[in-house]
N, CA and C of each residue as an Amber inpcrd file, in Angstrom:
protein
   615
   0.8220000  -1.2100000   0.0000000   0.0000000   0.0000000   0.0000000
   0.8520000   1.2540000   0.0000000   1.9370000   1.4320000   0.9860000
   2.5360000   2.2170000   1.1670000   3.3070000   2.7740000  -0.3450000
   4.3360000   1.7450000  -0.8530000   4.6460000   1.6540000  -2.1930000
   3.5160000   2.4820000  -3.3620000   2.5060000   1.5080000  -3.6070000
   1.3340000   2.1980000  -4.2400000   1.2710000   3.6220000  -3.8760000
   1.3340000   4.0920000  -2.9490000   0.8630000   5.5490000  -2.6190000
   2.2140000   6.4460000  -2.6900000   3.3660000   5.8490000  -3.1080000
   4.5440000   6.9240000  -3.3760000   4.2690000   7.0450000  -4.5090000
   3.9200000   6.0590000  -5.2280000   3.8370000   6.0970000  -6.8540000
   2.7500000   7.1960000  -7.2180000   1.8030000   6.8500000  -6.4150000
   0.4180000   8.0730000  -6.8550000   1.3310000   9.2140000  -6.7740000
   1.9920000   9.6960000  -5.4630000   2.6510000  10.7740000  -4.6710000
   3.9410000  11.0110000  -5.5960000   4.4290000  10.4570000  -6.4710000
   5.3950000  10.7970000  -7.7150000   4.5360000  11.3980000  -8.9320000
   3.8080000  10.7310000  -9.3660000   2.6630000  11.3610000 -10.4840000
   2.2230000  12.2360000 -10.3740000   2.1470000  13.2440000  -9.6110000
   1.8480000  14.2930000  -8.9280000   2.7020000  15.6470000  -8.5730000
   4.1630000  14.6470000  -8.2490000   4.9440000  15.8240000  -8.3030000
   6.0890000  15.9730000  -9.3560000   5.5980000  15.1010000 -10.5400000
   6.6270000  15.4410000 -11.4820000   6.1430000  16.0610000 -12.0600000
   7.3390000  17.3340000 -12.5900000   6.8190000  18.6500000 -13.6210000
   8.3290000  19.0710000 -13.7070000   7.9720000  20.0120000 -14.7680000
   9.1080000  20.6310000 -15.6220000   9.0630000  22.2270000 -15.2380000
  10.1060000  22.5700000 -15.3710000  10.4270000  24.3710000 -14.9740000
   9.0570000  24.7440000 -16.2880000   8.1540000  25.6160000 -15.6880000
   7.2360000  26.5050000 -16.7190000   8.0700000  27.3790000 -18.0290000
   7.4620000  27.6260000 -19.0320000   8.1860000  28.2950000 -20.0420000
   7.7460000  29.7230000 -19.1960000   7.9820000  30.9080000 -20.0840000
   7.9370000  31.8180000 -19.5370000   6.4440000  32.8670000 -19.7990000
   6.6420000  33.3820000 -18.6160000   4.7940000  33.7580000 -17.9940000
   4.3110000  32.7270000 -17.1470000   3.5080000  33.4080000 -16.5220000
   2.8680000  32.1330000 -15.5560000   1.8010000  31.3650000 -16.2000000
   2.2520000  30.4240000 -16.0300000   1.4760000  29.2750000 -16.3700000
   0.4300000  28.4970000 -15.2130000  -0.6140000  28.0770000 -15.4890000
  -2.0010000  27.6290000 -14.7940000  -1.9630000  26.8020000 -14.1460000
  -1.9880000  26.5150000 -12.9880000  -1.7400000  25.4620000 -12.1150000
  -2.3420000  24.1310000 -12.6810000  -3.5550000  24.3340000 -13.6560000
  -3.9120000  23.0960000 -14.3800000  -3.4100000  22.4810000 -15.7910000
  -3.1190000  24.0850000 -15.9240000  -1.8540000  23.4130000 -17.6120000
  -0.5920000  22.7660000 -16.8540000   0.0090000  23.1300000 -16.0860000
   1.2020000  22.6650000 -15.5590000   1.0560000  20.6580000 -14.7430000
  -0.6530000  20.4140000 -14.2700000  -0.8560000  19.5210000 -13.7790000
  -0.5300000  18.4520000 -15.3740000  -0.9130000  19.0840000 -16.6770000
  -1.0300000  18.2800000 -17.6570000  -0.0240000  18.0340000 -18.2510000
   0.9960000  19.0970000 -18.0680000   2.2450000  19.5070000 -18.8070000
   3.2300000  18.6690000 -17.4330000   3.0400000  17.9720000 -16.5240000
   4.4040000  17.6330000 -15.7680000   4.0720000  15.6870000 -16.0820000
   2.7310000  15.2930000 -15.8730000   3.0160000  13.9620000 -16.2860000
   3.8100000  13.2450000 -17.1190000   2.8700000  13.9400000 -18.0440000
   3.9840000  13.3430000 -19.7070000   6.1220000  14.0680000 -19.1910000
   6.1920000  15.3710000 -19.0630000   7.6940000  15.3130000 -18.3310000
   8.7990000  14.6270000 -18.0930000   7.7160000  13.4410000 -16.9770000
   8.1980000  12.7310000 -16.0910000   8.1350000  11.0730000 -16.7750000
   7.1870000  11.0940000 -17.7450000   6.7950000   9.5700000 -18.3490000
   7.2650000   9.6120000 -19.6560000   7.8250000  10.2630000 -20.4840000
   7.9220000  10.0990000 -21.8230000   8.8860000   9.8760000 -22.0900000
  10.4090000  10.2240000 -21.4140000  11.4270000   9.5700000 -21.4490000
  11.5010000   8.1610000 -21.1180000  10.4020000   8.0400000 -20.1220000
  10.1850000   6.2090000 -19.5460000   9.5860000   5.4060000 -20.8900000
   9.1120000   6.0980000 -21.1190000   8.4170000   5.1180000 -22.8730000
   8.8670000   5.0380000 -23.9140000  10.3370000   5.7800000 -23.6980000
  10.9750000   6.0780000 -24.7480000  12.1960000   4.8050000 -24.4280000
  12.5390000   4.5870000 -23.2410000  13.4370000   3.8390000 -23.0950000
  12.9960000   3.4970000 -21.6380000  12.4580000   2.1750000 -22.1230000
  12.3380000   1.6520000 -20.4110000  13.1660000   1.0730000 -19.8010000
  14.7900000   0.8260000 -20.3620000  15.4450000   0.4840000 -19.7190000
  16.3140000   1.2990000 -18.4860000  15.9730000   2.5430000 -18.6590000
  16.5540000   3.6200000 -17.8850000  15.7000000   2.9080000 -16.6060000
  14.5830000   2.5030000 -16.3280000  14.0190000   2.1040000 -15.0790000
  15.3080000   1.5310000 -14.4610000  15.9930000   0.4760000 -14.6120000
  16.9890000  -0.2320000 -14.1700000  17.7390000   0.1300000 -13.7160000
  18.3200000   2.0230000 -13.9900000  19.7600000   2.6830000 -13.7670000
  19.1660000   3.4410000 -13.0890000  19.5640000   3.3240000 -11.5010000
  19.2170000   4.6220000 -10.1920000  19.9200000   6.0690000 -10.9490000
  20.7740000   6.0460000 -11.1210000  21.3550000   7.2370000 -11.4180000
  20.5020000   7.9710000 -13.0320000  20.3360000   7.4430000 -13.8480000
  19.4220000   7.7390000 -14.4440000  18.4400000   8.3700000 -13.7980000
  17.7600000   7.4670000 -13.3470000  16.2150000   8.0710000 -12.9320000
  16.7210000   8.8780000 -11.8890000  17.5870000   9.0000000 -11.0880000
  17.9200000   9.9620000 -10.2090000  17.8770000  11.9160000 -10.7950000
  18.7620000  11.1330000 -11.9390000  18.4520000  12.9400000 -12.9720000
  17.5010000  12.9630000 -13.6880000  16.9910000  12.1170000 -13.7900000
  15.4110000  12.5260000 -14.3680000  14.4760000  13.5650000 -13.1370000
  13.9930000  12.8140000 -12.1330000  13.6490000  12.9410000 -10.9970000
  13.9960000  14.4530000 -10.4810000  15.2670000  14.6080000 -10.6850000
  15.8470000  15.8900000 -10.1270000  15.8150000  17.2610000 -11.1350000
  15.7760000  16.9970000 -12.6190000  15.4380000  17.8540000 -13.6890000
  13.9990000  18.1720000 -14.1100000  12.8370000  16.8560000 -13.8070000
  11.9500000  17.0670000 -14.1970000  10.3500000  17.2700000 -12.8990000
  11.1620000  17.0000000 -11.3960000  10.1400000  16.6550000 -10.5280000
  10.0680000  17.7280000  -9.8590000  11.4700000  17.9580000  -9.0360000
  12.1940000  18.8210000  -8.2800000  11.6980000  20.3630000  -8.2230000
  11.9840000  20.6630000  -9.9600000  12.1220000  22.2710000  -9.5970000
  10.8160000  23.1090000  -9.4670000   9.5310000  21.9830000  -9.3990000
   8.1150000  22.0440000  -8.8690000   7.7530000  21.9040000  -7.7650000
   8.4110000  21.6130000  -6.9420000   8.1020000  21.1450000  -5.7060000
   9.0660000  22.3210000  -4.9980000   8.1430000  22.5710000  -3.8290000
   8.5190000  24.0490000  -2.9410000   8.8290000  23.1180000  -1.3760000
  10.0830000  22.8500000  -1.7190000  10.9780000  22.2980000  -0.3310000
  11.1430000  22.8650000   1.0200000  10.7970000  24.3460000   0.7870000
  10.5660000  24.9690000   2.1690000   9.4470000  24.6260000   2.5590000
   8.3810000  25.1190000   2.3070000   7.1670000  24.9550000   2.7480000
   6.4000000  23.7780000   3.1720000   7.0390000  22.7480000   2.2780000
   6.7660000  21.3110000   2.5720000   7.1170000  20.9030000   3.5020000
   9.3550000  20.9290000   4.1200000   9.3740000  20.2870000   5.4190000
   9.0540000  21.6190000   6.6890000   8.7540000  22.8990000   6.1950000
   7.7970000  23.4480000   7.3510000   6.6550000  22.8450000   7.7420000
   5.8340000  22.5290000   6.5450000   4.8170000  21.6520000   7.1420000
   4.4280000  20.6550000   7.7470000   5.2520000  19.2670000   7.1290000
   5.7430000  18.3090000   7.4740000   6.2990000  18.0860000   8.6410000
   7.3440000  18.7800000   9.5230000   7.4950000  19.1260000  10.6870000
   6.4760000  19.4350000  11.5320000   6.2490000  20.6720000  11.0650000
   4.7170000  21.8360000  11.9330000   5.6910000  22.7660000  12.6560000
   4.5710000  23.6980000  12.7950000   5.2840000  25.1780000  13.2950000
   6.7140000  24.8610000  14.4020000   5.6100000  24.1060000  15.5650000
   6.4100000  24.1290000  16.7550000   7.7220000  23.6400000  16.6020000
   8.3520000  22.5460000  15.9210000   9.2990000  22.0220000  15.5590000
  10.3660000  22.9780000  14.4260000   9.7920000  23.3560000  13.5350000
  10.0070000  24.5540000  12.7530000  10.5300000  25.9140000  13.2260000
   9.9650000  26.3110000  14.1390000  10.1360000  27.6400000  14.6080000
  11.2320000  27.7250000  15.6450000  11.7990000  25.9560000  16.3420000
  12.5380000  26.0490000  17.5050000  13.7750000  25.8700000  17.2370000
  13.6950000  25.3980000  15.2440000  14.7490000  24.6190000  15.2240000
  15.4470000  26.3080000  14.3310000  16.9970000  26.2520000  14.7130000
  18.1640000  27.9580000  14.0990000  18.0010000  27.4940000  12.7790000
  18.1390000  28.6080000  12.0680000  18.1920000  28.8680000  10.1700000
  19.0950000  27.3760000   9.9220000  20.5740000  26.9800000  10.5680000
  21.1330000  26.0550000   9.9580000  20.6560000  24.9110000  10.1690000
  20.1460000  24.3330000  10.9280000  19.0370000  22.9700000  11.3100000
  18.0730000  22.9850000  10.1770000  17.1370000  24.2700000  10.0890000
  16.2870000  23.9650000   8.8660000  16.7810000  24.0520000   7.4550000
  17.6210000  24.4410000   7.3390000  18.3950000  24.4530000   5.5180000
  18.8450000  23.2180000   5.4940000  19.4900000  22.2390000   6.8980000
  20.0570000  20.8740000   6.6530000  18.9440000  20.1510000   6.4290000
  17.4910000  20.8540000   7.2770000  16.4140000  19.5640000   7.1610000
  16.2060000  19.5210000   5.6100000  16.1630000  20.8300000   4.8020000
  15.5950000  20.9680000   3.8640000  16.2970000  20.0390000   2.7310000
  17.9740000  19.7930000   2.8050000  19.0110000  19.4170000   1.6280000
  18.5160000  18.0230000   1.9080000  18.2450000  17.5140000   3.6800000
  18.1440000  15.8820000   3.2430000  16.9180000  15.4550000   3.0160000
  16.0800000  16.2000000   3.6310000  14.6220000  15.9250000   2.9010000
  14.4870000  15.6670000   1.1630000  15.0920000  16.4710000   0.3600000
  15.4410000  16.6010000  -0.7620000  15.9860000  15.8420000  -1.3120000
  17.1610000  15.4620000  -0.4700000  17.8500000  13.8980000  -0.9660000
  17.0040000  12.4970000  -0.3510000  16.3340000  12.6490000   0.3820000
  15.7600000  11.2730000   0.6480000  14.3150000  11.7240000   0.2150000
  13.5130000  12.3270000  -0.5440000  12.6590000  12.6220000  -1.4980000
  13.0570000  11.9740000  -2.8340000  14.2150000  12.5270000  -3.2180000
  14.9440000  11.9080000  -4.3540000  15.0600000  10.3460000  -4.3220000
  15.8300000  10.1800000  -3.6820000  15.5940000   8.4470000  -3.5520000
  14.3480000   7.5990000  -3.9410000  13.7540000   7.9550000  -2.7140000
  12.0870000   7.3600000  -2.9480000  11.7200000   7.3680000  -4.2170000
  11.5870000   9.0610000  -4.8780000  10.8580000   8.7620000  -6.2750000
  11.4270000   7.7800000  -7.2100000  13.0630000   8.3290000  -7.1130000
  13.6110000   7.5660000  -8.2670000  13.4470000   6.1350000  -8.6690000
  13.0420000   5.4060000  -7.4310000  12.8340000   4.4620000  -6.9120000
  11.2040000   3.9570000  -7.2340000  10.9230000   4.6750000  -6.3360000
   9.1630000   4.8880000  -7.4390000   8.5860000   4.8370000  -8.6030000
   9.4180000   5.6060000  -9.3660000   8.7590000   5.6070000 -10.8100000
   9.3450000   4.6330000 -11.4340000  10.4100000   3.9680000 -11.3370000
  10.5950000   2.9140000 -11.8760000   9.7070000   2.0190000 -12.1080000
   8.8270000   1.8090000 -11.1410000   7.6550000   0.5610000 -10.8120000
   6.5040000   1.3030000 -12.2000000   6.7360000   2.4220000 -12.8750000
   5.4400000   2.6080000 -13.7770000   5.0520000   1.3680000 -14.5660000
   3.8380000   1.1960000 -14.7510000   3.5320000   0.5720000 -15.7430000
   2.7650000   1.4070000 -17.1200000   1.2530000   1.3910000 -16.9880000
   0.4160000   2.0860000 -17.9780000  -0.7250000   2.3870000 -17.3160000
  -0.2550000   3.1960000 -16.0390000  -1.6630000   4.2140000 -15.4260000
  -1.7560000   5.5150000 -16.2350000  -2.9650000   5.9620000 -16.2220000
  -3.2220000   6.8930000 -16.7480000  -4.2880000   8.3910000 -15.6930000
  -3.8640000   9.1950000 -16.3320000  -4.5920000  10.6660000 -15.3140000
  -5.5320000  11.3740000 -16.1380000  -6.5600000  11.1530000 -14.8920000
  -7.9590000  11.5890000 -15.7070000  -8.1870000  13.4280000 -14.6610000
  -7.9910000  14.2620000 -15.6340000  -7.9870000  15.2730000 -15.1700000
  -9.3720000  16.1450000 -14.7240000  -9.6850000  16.6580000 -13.4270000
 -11.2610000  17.1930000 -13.6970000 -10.9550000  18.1900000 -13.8010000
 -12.6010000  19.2320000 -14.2130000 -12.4600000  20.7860000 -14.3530000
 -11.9590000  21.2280000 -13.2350000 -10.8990000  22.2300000 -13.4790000
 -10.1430000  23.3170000 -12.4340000 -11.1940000  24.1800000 -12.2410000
 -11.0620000  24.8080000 -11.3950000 -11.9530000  26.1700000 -10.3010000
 -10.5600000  27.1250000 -10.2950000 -11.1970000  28.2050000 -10.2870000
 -10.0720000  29.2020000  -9.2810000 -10.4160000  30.7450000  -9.6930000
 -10.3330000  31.0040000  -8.3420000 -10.9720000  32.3500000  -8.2120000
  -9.9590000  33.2360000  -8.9160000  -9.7500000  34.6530000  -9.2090000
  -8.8700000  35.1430000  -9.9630000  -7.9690000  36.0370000  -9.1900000
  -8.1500000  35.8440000  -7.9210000  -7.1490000  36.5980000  -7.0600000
  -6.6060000  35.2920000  -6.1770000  -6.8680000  34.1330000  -5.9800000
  -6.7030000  32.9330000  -5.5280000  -4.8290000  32.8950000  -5.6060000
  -4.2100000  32.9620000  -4.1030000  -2.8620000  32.7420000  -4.6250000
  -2.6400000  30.9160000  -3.9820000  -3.8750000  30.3140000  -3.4670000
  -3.5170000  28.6580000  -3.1280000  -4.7920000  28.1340000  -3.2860000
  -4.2670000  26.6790000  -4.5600000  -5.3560000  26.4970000  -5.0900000
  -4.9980000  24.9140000  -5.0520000  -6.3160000  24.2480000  -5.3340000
  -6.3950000  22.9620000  -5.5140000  -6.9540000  22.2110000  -6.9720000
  -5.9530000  21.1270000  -7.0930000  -6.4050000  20.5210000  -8.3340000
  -6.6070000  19.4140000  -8.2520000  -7.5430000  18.9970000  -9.0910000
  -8.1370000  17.5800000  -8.6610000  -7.6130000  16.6390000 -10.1490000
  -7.7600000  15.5350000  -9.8140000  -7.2720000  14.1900000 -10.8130000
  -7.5000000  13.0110000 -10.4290000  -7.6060000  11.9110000 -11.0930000
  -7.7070000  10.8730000 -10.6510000  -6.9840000   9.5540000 -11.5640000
  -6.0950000   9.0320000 -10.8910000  -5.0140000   7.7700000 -11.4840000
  -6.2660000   6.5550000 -11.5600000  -6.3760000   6.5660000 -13.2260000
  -6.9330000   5.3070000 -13.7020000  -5.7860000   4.0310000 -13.6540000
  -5.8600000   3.0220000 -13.1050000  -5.4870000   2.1940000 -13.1640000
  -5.9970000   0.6670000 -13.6030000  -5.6870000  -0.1390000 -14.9470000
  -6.6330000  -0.8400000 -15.5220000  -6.3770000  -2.1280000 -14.8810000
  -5.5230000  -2.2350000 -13.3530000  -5.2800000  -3.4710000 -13.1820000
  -6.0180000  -3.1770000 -11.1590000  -6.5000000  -2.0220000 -11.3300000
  -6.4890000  -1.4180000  -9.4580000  -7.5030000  -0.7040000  -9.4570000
  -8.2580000  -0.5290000  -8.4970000  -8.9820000   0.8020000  -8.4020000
  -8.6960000   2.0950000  -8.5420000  -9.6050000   3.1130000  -9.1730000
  -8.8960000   4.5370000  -9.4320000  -8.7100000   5.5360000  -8.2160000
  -7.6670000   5.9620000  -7.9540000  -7.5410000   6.9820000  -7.0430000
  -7.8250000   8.7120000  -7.1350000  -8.1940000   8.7050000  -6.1240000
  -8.4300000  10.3890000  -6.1720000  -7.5510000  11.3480000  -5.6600000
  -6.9890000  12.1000000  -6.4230000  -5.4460000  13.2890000  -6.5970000
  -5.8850000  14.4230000  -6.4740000  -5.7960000  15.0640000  -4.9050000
  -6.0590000  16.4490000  -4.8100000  -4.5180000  17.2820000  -4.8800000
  -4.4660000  18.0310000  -5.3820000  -3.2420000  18.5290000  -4.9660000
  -2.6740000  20.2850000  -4.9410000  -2.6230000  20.6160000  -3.9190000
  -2.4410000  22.2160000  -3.8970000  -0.9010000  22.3870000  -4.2650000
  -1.1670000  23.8570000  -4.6940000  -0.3230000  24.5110000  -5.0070000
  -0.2320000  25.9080000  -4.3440000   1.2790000  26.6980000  -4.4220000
   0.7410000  28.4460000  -4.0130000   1.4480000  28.5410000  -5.2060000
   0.8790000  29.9630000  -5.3210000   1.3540000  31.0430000  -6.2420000
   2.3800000  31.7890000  -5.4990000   3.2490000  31.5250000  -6.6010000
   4.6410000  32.6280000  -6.3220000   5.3540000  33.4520000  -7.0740000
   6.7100000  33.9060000  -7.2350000   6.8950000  34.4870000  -7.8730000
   7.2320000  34.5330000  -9.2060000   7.6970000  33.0220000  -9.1740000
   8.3590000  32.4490000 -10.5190000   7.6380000  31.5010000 -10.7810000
   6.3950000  31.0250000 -10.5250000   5.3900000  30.2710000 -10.6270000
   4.0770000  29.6300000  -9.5610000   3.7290000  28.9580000 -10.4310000
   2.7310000  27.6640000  -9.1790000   3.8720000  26.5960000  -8.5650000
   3.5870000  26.6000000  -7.7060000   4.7300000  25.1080000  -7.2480000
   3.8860000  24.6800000  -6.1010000   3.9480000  23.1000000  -5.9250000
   3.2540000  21.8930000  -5.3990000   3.3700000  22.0860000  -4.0380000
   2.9800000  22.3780000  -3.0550000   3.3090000  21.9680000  -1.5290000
   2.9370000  21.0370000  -0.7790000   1.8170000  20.5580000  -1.3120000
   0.5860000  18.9760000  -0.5820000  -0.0030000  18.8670000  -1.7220000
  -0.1710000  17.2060000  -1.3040000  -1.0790000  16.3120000  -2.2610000
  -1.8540000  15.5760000  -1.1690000  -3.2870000  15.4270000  -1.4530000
  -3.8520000  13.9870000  -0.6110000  -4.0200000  13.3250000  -1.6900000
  -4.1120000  11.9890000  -1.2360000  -3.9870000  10.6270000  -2.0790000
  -5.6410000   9.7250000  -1.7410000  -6.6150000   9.9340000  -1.8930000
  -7.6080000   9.4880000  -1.2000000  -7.8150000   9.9190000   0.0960000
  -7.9230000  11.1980000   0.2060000  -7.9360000  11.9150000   1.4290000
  -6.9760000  11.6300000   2.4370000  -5.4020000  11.4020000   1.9660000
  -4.5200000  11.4040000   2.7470000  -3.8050000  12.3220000   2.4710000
  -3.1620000  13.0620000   2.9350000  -2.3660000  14.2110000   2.9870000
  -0.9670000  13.6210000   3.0480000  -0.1920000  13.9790000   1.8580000
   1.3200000  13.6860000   1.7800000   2.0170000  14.1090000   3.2340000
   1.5790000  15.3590000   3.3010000   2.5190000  16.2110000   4.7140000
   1.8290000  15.3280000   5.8120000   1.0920000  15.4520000   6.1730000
   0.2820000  14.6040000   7.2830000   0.6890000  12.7880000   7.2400000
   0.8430000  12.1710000   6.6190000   2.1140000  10.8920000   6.1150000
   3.2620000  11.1630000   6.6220000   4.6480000  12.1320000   6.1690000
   5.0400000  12.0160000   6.3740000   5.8150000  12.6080000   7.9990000
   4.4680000  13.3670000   8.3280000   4.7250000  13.9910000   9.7630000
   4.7390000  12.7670000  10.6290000   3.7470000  11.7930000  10.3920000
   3.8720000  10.7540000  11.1970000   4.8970000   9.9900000  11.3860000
   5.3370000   9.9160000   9.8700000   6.3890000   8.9380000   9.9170000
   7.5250000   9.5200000  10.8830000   7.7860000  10.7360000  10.7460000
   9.0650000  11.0860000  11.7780000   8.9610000  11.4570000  12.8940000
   7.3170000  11.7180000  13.1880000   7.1770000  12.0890000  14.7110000
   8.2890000  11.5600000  16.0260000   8.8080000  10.3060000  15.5350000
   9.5150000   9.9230000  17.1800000  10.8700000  10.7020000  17.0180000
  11.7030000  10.8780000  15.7710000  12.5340000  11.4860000  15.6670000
  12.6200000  12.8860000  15.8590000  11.2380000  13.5110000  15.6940000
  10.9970000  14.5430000  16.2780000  10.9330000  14.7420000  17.6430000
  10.4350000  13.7570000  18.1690000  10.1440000  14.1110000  19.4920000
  11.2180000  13.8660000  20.3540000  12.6860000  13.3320000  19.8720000
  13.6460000  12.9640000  20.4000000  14.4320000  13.5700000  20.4150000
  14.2410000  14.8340000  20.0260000  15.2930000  15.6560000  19.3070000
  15.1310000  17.0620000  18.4090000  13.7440000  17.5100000  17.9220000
  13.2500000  18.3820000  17.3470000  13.8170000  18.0280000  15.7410000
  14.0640000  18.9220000  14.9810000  14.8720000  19.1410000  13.6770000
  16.5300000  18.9580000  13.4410000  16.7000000  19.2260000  14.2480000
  18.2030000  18.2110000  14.1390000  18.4210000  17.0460000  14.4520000
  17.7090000  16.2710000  15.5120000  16.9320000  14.4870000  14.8300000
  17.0400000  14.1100000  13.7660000  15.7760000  14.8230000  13.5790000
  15.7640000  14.2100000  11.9980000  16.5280000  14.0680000  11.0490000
  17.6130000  15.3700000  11.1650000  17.6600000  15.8250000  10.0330000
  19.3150000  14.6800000  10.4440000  19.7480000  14.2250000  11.4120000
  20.3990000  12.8520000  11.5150000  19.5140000  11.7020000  11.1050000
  18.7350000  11.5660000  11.6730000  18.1600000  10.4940000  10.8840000
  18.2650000  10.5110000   9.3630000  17.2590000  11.3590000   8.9200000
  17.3370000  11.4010000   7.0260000  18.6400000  11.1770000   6.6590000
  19.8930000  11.8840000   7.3170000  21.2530000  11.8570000   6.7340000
  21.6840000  10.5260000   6.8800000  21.1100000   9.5740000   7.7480000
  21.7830000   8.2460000   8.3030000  21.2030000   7.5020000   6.8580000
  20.0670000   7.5220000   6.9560000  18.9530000   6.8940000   6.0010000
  19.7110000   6.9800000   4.3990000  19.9490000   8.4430000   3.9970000
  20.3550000   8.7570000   2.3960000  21.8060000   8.0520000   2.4070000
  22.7570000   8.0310000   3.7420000  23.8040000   7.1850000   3.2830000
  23.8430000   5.8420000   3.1020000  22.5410000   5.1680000   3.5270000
  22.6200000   4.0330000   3.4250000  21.9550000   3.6330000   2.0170000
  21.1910000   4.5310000   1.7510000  20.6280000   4.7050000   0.1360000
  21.8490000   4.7950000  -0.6270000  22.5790000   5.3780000  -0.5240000
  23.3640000   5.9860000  -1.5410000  24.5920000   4.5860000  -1.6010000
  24.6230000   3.8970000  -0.5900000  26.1830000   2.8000000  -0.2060000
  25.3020000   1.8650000  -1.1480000  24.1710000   1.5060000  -0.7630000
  23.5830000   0.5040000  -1.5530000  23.3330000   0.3910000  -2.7610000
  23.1700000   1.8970000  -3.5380000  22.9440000   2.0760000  -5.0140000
  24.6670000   1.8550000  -5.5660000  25.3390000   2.0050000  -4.8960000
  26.6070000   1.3270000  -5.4360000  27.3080000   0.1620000  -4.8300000
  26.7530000   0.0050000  -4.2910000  27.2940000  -1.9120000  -4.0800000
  27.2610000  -2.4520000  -5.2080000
């Protein structure tokens, strides 16, 4: 299950830097799938090579996804606010690198799901908005893809997704709660670092 739901939680956050002007939080929902999948259909043997999909992942997922705001959230204020500027820039680099992992790791497993997009809403002064989708899957039941965004300066960029009314940030707050609570943001941010080296020893064994 867990697996299954990174994969939804990759489909979601792969996208490509916007061309220039701002672009629609729902053109960009349509414009990052294909991104992230068309090099995979082009050569599915890249699934096989971590480092491959590692720069895929990092060229095409990454520069959509708003890394501050996420492990602010993901944390929560109290943890956030206690931890000095250099604790949270470290949480932010390994969050980033053990984000990386996962997906790269993730999308490998694609097969031939497909995203059924619904009508967008959005008010015209709206700077955080939600988009809805849903992963057809012809071998699984279809899931339902909410996923916000804010408006910024150089674009829309992703901060939460729920996955069937699960909240990515709310997932992964749980998951680190004890490391949090053992330690605040510099815990973790040992933990994640313990975690990505053991990712990283193993992708080259």
């Amino acid at each position: 299950m867990f697996g299954r739901l990174l994969f939804l939680l990759l489909l979601l956050f792969s996208a490509s830097v916007p061309a220039e002007g701002m672009v629609s939080p729902d053109a960009i929902v349509k414009q990052m799938v294909d991104d992230v999948l068309t090099p995979i259909r082009r050569d599915q043997d890249m699934t096989h090579d971590p480092q491959k999909m590692d720069a895929l992942v990092d060229a095409s997922v990454f520069p959509r996804l708003d890394f501050v705001r996420l492990s602010q959230l993901t944390v929560g204020r109290k943890y956030w606010e206690s931890a000095s500027p250099e604790a949270r820039a470290q949480l932010v680099s390994e969050y980033h690198t053990f984000l990386l992992h996962v997906f790269s790791d993730v999308i490998a497993q694609y097969t031939d799901q497909t995203i059924l997009y619904l009508p967008f809403r959005k008010q015209p002064d709206a700077n955080d908005v939600e988009v809805k989708t849903v992963v057809m899957d012809p071998r699984d039941e279809s899931t339902e893809l909410d996923y916000r965004l804010e408006k910024m300066d150089a674009g829309w960029l992703i901060f939460d997704v729920e996955i069937d009314n699960m909240s990515v940030i709310r997932i992964y707050h749980s998951n680190f709660s004890a490391a949090l609570s053992h330690g605040g943001v510099s815990n973790l941010v040992r933990v994640l670092h313990e975690k990505n080296l053991k990712v990283a020893a193993s992708r080259h064994s």
